[in-house]
C-alpha atoms as one frame of an Amber mdcrd trajectory, in Angstrom:
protein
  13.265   9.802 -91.458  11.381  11.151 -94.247  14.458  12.827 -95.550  16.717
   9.740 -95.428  13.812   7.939 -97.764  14.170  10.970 -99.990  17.585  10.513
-100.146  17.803   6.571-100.474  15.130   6.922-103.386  17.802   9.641-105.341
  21.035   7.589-104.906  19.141   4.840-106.248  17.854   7.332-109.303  14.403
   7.942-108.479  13.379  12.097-108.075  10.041  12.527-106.186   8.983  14.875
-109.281   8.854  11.624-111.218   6.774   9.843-108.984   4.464  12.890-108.923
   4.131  12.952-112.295   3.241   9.247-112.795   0.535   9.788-109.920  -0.516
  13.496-112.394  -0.985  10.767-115.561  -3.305   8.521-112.851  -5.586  11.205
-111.923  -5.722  13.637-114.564  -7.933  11.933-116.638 -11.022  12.322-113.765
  -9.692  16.086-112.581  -9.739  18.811-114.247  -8.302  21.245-111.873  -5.282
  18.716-110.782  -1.843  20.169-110.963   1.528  19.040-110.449   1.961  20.801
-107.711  -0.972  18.735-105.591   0.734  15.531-106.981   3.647  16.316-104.956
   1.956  16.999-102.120   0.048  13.807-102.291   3.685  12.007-102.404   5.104
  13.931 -99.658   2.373  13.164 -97.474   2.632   9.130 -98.496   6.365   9.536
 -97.221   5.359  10.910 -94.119   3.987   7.155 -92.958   6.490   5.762 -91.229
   5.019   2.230 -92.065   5.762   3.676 -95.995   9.674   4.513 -94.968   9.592
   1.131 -93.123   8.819  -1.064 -96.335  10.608   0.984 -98.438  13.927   0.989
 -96.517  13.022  -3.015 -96.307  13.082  -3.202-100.223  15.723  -0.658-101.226
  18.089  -2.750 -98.897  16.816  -6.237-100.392  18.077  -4.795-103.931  21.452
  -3.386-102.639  22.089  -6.582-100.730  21.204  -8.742-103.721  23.503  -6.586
-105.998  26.721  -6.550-103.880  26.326 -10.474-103.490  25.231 -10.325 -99.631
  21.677 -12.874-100.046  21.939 -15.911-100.368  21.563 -18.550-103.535  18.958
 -19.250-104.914  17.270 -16.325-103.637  19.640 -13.693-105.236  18.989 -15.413
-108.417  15.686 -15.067-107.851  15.417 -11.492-107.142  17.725 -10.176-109.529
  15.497 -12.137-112.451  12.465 -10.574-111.050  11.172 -14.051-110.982   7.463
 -13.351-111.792   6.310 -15.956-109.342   8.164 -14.464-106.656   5.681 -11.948
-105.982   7.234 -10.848-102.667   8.403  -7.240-104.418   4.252  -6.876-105.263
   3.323  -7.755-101.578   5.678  -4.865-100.004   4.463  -2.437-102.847   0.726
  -3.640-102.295   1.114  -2.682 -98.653   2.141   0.939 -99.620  -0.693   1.407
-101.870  -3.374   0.328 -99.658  -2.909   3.355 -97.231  -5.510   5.321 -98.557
  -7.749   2.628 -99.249  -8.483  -0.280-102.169  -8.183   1.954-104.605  -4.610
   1.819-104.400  -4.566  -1.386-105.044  -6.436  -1.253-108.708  -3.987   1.920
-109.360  -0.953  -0.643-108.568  -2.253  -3.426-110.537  -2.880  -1.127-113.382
   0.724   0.235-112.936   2.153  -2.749-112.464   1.179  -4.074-116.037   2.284
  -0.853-117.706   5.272   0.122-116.545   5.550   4.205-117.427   8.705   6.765
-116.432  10.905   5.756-113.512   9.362   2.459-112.990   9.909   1.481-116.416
  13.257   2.653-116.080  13.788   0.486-112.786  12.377  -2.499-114.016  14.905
  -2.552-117.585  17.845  -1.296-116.035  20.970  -3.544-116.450  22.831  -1.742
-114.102  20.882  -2.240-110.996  18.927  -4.946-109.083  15.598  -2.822-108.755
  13.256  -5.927-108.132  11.791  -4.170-105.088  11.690  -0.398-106.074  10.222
  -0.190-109.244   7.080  -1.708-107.809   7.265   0.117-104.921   7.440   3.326
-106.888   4.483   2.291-108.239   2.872   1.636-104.540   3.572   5.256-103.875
   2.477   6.566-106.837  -1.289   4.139-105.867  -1.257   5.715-102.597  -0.636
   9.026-103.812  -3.222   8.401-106.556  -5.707   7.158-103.984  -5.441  10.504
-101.608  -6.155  12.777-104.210  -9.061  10.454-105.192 -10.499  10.732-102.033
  -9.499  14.333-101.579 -11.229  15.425-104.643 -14.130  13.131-104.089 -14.646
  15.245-100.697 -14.259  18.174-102.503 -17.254  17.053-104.590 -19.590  16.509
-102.394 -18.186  19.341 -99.744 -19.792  21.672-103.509 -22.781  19.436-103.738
 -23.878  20.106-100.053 -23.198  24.282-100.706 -25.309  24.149-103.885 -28.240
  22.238-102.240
């Protein structure tokens, strides 16, 4: 399943290295040691939850539908304006970032406001309704961004414990 998100994310233009590297510009600033490569891992392992390939097969088909006329008036117009009231797009995303805690959730707001990379791509394109994905870009990036908080956090006090 993991591979058909992978796939569904790339035919709609997003690259896992892009996600990585938004979740790299979350965390870099309190990790010194973080690398690109750990990034990646962090998204791979947010992919593996099938509740994450759930919502995000939910909201990649919302878009599609929305752009080939299939949902109904005057929800289509609503989606395809990204209606900021809607809020709907947010609640999906907001359940991807909360895997790994409430962190995610200040990582999506924060995201959410300033738009960076493939999310800022998503949200201005004029060739695609991406109502749904670029926020839930962002939740993946939040959840991602949340693991490696907590990862690195262990590591922390896993090298506090050895030096006392």
């Amino acid at each position: 399943m993991k591979d058909i998100i992978i796939e569904k994310l790339r035919e709609r233009g997003v690259q896992i290295q892009e996600i990585a590297e938004i979740v790299y510009a979350l965390q870099k600033p309190y990790s010194d040691t973080l690398n690109i490569e750990e990034c990646l891992e962090s998204v791979d392992r947010v992919l593996e939850k099938r509740e994450v390939q759930y919502t995000l097969l939910t909201g990649i088909a919302l878009d599609k539908l929305t752009e080939e006329g299939k949902v109904e008036e005057p929800l289509a117009s609503i989606i395809k304006r990204d209606e900021p009231l809607y809020g709907v797009d947010e609640s999906l995303a907001l359940a991807i970032a909360n895997i790994y805690g409430t962190i995610g959730f200040t990582s999506f707001g924060y995201l959410d406001k300033n738009k960076f990379g493939a999310m800022k791509r998503l949200d201005t394109s004029k060739d695609k309704v991406n109502t749904f994905l670029d926020d839930l870009v962002a939740g993946i990036a939040s959840a991602a961004s949340a693991r490696i908080a907590h990862q690195k956090r262990n590591e922390q006090e896993e090298a506090e414990r050895e030096v006392s």
